[in-house]
C-alpha positions in Angstrom: 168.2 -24.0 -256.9 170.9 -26.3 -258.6 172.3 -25.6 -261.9 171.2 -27.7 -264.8 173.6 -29.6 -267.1 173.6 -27.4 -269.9 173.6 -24.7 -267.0 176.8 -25.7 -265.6 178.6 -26.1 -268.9 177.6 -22.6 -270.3 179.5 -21.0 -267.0 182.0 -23.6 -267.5 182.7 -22.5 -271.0 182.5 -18.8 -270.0 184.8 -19.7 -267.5 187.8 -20.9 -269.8 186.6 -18.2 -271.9 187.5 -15.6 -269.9 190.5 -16.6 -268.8 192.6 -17.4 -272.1 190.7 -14.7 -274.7 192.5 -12.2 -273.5 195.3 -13.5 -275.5 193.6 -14.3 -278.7 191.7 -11.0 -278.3 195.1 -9.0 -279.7 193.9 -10.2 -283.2 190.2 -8.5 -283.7 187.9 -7.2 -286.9 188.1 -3.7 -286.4 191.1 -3.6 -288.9 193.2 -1.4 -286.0 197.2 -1.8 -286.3 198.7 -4.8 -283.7 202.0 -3.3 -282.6 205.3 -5.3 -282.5 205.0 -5.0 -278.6 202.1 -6.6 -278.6 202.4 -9.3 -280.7 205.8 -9.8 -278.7 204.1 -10.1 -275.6 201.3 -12.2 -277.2 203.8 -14.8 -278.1 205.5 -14.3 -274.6 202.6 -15.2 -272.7 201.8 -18.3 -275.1 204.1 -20.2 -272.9 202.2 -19.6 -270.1 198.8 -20.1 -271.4 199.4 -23.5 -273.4 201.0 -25.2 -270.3 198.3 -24.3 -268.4 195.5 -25.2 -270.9 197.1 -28.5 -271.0 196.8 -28.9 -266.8 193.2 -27.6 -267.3 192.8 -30.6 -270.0 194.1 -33.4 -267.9 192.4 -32.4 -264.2 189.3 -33.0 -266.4 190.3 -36.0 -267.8 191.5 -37.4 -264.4 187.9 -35.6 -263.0 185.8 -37.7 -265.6 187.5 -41.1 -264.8 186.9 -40.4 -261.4 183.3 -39.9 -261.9 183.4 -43.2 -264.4 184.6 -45.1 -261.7 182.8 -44.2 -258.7 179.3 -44.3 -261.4 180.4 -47.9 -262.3 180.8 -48.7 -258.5 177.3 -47.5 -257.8 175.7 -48.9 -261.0 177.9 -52.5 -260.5 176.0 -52.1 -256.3 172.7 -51.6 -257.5 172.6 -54.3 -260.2 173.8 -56.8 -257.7 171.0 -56.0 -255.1 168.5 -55.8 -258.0 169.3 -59.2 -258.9 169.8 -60.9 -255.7 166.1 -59.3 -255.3 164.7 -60.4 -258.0 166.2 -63.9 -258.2 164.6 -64.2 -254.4 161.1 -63.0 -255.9 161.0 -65.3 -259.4 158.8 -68.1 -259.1 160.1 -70.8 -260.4 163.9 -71.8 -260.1 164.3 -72.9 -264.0 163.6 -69.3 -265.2 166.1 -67.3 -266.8 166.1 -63.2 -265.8 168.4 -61.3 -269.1 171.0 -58.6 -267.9 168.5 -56.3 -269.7 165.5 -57.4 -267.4 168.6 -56.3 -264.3 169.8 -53.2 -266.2 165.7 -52.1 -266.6 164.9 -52.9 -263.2 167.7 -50.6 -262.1 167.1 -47.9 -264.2 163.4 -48.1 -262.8 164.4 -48.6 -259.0 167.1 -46.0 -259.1 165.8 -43.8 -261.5 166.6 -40.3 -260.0 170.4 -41.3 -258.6 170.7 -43.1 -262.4 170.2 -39.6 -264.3 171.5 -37.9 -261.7 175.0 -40.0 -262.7 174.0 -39.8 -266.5 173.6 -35.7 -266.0 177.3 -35.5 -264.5 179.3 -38.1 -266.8 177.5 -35.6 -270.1 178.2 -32.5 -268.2 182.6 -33.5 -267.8 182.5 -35.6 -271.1 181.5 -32.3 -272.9 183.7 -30.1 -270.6 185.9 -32.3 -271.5 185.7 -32.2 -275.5 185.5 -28.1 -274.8 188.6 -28.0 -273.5 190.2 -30.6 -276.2 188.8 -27.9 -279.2 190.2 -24.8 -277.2 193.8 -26.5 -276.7 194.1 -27.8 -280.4 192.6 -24.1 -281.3 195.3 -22.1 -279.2 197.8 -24.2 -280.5 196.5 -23.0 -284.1 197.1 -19.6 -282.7 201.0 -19.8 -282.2 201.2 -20.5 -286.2 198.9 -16.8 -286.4 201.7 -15.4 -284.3 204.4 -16.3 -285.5 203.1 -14.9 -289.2 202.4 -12.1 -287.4 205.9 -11.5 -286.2 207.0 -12.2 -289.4 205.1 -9.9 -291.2 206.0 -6.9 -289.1 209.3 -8.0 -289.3 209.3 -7.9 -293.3 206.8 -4.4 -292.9 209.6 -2.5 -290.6 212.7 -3.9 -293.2 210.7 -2.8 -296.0 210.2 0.7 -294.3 214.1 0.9 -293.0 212.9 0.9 -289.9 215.1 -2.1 -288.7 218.6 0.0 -290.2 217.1 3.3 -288.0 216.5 1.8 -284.7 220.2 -0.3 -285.1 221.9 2.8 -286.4 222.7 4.5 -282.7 223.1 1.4 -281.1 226.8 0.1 -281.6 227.2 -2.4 -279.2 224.2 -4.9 -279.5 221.8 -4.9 -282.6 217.8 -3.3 -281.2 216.1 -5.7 -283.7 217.6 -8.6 -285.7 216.8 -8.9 -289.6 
């Protein structure tokens, strides 16, 4: 049985979801400590994750202007046949058909292929904005981060912690203030 639209979006979503909230997921409500490791290798991996949240964004754009195109080429095939057809079939040579009499007529005679198209250009279009919200979200995230870092940075001065961990190390400094 094929997926419906809204079908095919939710596993879409789930999908991204997956895949990139293991990230975000260092940050959660149970009020636990995040330790400087891990918001080091949070901001580590962003690098990764935004580059390749910006890929995902543009296959789908290039994936919905493909489907754009190859609809209009369908839709621009049909409307031709419909009017040659109907131009054949009118009774008298002085009558006028409208484009909206054509664009009906082909909605009518190609109704299932027609939603069929109108199902897949809603279905990328939203995938589409999904992905827009996730990528303008994550990038949101890297300003979390970064307060984050700083904030543990000020929390481990403010406890001496910074003076400890560089006091047996001579050559290089452990953590810089």
């Amino acid at each position: 049985m094929e997926q419906s639209v809204i079908e095919k979006y939710i596993d879409y979503v789930n999908n991204i979801t997956d895949r990139f909230s293991k990230d975000v997921s260092l940050i959660s409500s149970d009020g636990s400590e995040i330790l400087p490791s891990e918001i080091n290798f949070a901001l580590g991996r962003y690098m990764l994750i935004l580059p390749a949240l910006i890929a995902e964004k543009g296959r789908l754009k290039i994936e919905l202007e493909k489907i754009k195109l190859d609809y209009e080429k369908w839709y621009n095939d049909c409307f031709e046949k419909t009017r040659k057809l109907m131009e054949e079939q009118k009774e008298s040579k002085s009558i006028k058909i409208s484009v909206k009499e054509y664009e009906s007529k082909v909605r009518y005679d190609y109704a299932n292929e027609y939603y069929s198209w109108q199902e897949r250009l809603i279905e990328k279009e939203e995938e589409a904005e999904y992905i827009n919200q996730v990528v303008s979200a994550y990038k949101a995230f890297q300003n979390i981060l970064v307060t984050l870092a700083q904030n543990t940075r000020t929390e481990m001065a403010s406890l001496g912690l910074v003076d400890r961990m560089n006091a047996g190390n001579k050559r290089r400094r452990v953590v810089e203030e």
